[in-house]
C-alpha positions as CSV (number, residue, x, y, z in Angstrom):
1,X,-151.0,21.0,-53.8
2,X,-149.8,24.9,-54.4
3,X,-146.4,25.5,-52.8
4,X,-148.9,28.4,-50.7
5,X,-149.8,25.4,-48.9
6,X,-146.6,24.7,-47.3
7,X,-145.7,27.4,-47.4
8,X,-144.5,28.8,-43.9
9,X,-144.6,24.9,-41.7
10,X,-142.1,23.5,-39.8
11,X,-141.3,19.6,-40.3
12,X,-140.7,17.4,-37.9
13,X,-139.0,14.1,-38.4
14,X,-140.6,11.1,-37.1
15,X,-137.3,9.2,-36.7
16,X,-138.8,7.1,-33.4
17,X,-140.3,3.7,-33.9
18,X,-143.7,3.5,-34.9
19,X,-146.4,1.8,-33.1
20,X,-147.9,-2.0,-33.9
21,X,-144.5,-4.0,-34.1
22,X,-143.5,-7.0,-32.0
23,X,-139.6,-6.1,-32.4
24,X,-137.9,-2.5,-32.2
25,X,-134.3,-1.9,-33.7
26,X,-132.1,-3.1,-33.0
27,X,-133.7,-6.7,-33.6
28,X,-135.1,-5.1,-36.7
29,X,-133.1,-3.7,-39.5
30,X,-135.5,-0.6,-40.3
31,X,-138.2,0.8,-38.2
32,X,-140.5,0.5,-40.6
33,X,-139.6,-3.9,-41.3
34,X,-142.4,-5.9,-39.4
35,X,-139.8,-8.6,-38.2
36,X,-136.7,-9.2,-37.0
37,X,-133.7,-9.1,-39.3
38,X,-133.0,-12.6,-38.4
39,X,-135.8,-13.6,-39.5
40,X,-134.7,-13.5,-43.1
41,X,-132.0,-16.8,-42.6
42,X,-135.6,-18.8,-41.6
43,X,-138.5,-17.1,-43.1
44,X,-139.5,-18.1,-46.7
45,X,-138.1,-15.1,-49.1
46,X,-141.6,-14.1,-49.8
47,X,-142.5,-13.6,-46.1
48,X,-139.1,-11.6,-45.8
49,X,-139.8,-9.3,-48.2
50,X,-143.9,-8.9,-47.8
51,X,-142.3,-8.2,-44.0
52,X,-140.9,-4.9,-45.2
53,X,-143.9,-3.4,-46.1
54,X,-145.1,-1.3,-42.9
55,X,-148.9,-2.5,-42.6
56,X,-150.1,-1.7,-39.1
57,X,-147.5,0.4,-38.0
58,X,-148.7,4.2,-37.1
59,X,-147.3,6.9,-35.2
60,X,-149.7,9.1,-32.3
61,X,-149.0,12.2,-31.5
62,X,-150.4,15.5,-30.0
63,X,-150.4,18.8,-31.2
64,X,-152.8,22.1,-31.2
65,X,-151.7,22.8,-35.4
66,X,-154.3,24.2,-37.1
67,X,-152.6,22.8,-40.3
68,X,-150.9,19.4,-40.8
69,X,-149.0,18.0,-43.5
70,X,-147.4,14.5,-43.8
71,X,-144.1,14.0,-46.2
72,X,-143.4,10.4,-46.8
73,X,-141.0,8.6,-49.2
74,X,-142.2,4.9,-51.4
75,X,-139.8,3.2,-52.6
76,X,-141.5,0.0,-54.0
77,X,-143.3,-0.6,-57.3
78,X,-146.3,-0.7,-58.0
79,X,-147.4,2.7,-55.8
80,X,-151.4,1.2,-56.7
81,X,-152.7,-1.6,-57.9
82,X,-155.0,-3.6,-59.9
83,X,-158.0,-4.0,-56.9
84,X,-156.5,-1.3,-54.4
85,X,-156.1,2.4,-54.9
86,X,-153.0,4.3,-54.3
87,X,-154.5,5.5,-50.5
88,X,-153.9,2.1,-49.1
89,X,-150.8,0.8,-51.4
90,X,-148.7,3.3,-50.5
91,X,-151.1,6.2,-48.6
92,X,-150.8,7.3,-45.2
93,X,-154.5,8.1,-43.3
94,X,-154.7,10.1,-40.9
95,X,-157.5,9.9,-37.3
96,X,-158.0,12.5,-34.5
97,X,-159.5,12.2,-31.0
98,X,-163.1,13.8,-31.2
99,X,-164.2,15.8,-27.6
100,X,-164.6,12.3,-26.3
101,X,-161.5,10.7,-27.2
102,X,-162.8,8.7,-29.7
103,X,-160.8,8.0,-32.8
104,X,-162.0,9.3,-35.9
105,X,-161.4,9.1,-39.2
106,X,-159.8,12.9,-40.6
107,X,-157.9,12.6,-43.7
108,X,-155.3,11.0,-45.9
109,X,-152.7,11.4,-48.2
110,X,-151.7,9.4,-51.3
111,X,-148.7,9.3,-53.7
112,X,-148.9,9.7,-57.9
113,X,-145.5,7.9,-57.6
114,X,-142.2,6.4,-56.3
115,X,-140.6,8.5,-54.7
116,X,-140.8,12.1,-52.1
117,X,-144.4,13.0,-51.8
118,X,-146.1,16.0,-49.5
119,X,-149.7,16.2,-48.8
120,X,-151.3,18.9,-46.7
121,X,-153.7,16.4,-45.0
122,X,-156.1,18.9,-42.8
123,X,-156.7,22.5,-43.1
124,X,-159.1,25.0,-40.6
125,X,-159.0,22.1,-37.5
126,X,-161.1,23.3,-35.0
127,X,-159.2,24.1,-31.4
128,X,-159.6,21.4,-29.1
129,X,-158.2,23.1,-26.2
130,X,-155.3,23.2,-23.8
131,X,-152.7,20.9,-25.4
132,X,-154.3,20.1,-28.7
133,X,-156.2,17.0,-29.7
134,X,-154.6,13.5,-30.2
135,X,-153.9,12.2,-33.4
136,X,-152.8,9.0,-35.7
137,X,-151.2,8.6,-38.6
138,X,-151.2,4.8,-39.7
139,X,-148.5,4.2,-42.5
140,X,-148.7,2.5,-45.9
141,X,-150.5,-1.4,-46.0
142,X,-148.3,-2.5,-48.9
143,X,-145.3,-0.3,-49.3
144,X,-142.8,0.7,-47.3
145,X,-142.8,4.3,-45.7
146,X,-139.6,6.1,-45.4
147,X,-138.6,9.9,-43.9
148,X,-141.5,10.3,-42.7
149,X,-142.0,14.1,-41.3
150,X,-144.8,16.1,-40.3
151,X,-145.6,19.7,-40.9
152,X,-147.3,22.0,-38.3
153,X,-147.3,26.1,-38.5
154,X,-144.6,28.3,-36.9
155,X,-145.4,28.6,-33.3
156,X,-147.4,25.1,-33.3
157,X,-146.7,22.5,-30.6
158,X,-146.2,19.1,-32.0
159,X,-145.6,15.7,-29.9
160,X,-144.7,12.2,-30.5
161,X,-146.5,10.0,-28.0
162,X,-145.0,7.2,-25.9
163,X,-146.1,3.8,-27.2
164,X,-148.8,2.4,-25.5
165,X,-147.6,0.0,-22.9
166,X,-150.9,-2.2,-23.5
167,X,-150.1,-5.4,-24.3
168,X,-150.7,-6.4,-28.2
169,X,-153.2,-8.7,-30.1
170,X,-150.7,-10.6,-32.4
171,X,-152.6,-11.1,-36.0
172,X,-151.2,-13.3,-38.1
173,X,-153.0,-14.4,-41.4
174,X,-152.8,-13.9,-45.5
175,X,-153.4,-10.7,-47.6
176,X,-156.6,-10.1,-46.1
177,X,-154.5,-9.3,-42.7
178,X,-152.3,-7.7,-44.2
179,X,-154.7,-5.2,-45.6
180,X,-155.9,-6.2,-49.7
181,X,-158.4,-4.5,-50.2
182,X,-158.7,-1.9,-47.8
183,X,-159.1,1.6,-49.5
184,X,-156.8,3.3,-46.8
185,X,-154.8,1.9,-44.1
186,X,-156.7,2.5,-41.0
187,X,-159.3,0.6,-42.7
188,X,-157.2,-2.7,-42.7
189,X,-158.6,-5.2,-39.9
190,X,-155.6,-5.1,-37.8
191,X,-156.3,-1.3,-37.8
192,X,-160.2,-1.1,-37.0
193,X,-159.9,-4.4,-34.6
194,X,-157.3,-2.1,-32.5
195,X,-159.4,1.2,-32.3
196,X,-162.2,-1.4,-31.3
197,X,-160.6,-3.3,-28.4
198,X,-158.4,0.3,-27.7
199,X,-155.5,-1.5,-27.6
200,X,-152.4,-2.1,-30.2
201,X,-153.0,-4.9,-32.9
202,X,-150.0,-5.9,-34.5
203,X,-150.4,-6.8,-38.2
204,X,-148.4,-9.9,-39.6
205,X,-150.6,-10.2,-42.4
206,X,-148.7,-11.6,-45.5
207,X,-149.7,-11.2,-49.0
208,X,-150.4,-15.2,-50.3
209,X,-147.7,-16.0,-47.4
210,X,-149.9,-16.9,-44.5
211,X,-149.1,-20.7,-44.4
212,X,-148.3,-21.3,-40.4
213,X,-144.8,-22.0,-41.1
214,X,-143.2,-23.8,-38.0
215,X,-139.8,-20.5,-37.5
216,X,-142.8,-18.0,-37.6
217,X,-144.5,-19.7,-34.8
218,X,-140.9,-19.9,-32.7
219,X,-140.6,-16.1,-33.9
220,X,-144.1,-15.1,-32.7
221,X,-143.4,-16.4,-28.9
222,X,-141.0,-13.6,-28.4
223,X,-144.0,-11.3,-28.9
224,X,-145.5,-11.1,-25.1
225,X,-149.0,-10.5,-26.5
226,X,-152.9,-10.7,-25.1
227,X,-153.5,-12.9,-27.4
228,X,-152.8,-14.4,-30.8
229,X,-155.1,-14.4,-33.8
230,X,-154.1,-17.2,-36.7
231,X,-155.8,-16.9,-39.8
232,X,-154.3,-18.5,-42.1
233,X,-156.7,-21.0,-44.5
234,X,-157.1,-19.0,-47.4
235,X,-153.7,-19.4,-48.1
236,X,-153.0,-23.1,-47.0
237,X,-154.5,-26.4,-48.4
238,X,-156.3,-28.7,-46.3
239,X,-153.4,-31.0,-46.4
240,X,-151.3,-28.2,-45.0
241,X,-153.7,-27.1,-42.5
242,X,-153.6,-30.8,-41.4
243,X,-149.5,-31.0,-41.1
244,X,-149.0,-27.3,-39.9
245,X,-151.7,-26.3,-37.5
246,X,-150.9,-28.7,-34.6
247,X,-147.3,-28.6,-34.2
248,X,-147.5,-24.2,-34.8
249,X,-150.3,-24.0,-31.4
250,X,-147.8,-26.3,-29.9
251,X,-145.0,-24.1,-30.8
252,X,-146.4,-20.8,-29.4
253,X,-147.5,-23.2,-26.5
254,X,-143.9,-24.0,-25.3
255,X,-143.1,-20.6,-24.8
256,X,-146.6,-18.9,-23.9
257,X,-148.7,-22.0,-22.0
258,X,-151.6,-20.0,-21.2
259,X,-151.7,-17.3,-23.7
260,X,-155.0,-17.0,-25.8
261,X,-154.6,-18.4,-28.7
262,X,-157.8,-18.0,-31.6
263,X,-157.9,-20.0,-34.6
264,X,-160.3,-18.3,-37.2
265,X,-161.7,-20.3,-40.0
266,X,-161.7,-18.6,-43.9
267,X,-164.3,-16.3,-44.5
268,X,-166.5,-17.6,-47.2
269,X,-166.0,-16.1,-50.9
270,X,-168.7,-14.6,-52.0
271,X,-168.6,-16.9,-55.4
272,X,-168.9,-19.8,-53.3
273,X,-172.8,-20.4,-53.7
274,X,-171.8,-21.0,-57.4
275,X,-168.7,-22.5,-57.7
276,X,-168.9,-25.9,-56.3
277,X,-164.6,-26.6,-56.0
278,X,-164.5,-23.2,-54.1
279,X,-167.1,-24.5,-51.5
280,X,-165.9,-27.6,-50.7
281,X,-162.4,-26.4,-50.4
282,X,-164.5,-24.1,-47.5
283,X,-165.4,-27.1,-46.1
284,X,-162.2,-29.4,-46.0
285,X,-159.3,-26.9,-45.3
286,X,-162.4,-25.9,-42.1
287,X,-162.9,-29.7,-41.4
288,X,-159.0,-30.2,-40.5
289,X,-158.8,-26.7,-38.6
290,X,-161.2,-28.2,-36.6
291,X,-160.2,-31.3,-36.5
292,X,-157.0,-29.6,-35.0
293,X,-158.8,-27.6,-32.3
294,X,-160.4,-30.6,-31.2
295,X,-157.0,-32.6,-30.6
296,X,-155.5,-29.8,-29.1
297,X,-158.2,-29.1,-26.4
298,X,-158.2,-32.8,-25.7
299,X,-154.7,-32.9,-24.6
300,X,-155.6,-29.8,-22.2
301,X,-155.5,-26.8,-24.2
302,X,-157.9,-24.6,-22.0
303,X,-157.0,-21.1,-23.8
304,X,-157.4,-22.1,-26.8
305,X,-160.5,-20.7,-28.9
306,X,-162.3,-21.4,-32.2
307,X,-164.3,-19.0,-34.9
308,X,-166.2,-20.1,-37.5
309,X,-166.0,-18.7,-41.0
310,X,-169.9,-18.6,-42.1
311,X,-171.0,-14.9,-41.1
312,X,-167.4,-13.2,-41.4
313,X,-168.6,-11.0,-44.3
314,X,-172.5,-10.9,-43.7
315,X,-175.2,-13.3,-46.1
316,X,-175.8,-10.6,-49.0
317,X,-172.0,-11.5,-51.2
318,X,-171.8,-7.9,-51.1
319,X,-168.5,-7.4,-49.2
320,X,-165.4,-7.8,-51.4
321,X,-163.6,-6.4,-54.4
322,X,-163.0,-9.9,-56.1
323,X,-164.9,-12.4,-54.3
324,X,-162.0,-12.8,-51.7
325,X,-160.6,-9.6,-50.7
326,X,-163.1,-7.6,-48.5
327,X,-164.0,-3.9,-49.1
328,X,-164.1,-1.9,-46.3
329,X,-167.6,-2.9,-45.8
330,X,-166.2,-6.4,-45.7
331,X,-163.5,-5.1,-43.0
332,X,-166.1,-3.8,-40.7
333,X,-168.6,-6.4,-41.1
334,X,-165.2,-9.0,-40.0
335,X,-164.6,-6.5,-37.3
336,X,-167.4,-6.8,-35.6
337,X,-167.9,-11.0,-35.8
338,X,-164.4,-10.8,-34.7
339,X,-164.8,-8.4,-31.5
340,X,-166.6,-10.8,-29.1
341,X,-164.6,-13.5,-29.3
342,X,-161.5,-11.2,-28.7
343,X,-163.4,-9.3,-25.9
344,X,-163.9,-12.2,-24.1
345,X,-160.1,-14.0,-24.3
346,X,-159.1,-10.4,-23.2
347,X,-161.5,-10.5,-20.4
348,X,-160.6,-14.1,-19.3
């Protein structure tokens, strides 16, 4: 980036509360953290700290700018990693409302390292006439973004829009949730499932950490959402899934009785057709999920739904980064097995 580039915008700090949270400050101790700040007396440590990291959360705003840069601060190491660039890690990605309102992908920024970066993220943006077009800016998957400012020419109006008063999809689930391997942030499955219902998703995806602890399930009723999406077998054994499931439905069920509730399956690795331990362990962590379900909706459960994992990332093993984590084909392709299921709770 020249210094021409900046040279001449005027910055404006985004120092409201982003979009796709279930608690605003003060519950939470920054605007970026992704629960509570009680939450870390009953949350495992790793949950705490994974909590900090501001997957999800975007800000929308208007402006007519030709120009627009984003200034953002990382304060976490490692800015990339090992299976995901430094776009999603610790990137911001910027969308924009085509002539028919639909959201589109525009631009991103990423960071070389810890610390203050700048990015002009769109240069030459087409008029969209009186009162600019609508825009996105979703915020780093697996750091935490800090100071984040904007930067529109002199004379350019710029507006941060209300939150959406929709009510939320509450996803909870394991890294895969929370956005590994996405290769920008609006390409997490939080992200695309919200631009595909066109309403706010809000991401509680943690990193090896989705294990359907009982406190998260007490936390998550507070959250007065559409409709909650648990996703947490990757992460859990089948003799967890057979302890935890139950009583967390039940949980969320005390305090939201008629609340959709959808239990989705693991997706399949793509190294499961030849590793025979990684199949079966398909089959017996999905066996007591199911096993679950079925209790539950014989006791009178009549809002609570059920996905299978087969067909999550298509037939051709062609969807992740590592056999686990999807690539953003493996996002979209989960994305759309997700969306009728989710339509239809939303409907009902």
């Amino acid at each position: 980036m020249t210094l021409s580039a900046t040279d001449g915008l005027q910055w404006h700090e985004l120092d409201g509360e982003p979009e796709g949270r279930g608690w605003r400050m003060p519950d939470t101790a920054l605007r970026t953290d992704r629960l509570p700040a009680r939450a870390q007396a009953v949350v495992p440590q790793p949950v705490w700290d994974l909590s900090r990291h501001s997957a999800g959360l975007y800000y929308r705003f208007r402006t007519d700018a030709t120009r627009i840069a984003a200034r953002w601060t990382v304060g976490l190491e490692p800015v990339a990693m090992r299976h995901m660039p430094a776009s999603s890690v610790s990137g911001v990605d910027l969308y924009a409302a085509d002539d028919r309102g639909l959201l589109r992908w525009a631009s991103f920024g990423a960071p070389d390292a810890v610390g203050t970066t700048t990015d002009v993220l769109l240069d030459g943006i087409r008029p969209a006439g009186p009162g600019g077009r609508e825009f996105r800016l979703y915020l780093p998957l697996f750091n935490r973004a800090d100071d984040v400012a904007l930067g529109v020419p002199a004379g350019a109006t710029l507006q941060v829009l209300d939150h959406d008063p929709t009510p939320p999809v509450l996803y909870y689930g394991t890294s895969i949730v929370h956005g590994a391997a996405a290769s920008r942030p609006g390409m997490a499955m939080p992200a695309m499932l919200g631009r595909r219902l066109g309403r706010p998703v809000i991401n509680l995806g943690f990193s090896s950490n989705g294990r359907m602890e009982i406190e998260l399930a007490a936390l998550y009723a507070e959250v007065d959402a559409a409709a909650y999406l648990i996703d947490c077998l990757p992460n859990m054994t089948t003799e967890q899934v057979a302890e935890r499931a139950e009583p967390f439905v039940r949980r969320l069920r005390q305090d939201r009785p008629s609340t959709p509730i959808l239990l989705v399956e693991d997706r399949t690795r793509t190294d499961a057709w030849i590793l025979s331990d990684v199949q079966e362990n398909h089959e017996l962590r999905r066996g007591a999920l199911r096993t679950a379900y079925e209790r539950l909706l014989a006791e009178g459960d009549g809002n609570l739904h059920y996905l299978s994992g087969p067909g999550l990332l298509g037939t051709d093993g062609e969807a992740t980064v590592d056999g686990s984590h999807p690539t953003d084909l493996g996002f979209s392709r989960m994305v759309t097995h997700l969306l009728p299921s989710c339509q239809k709770m939303l409907r009902n």
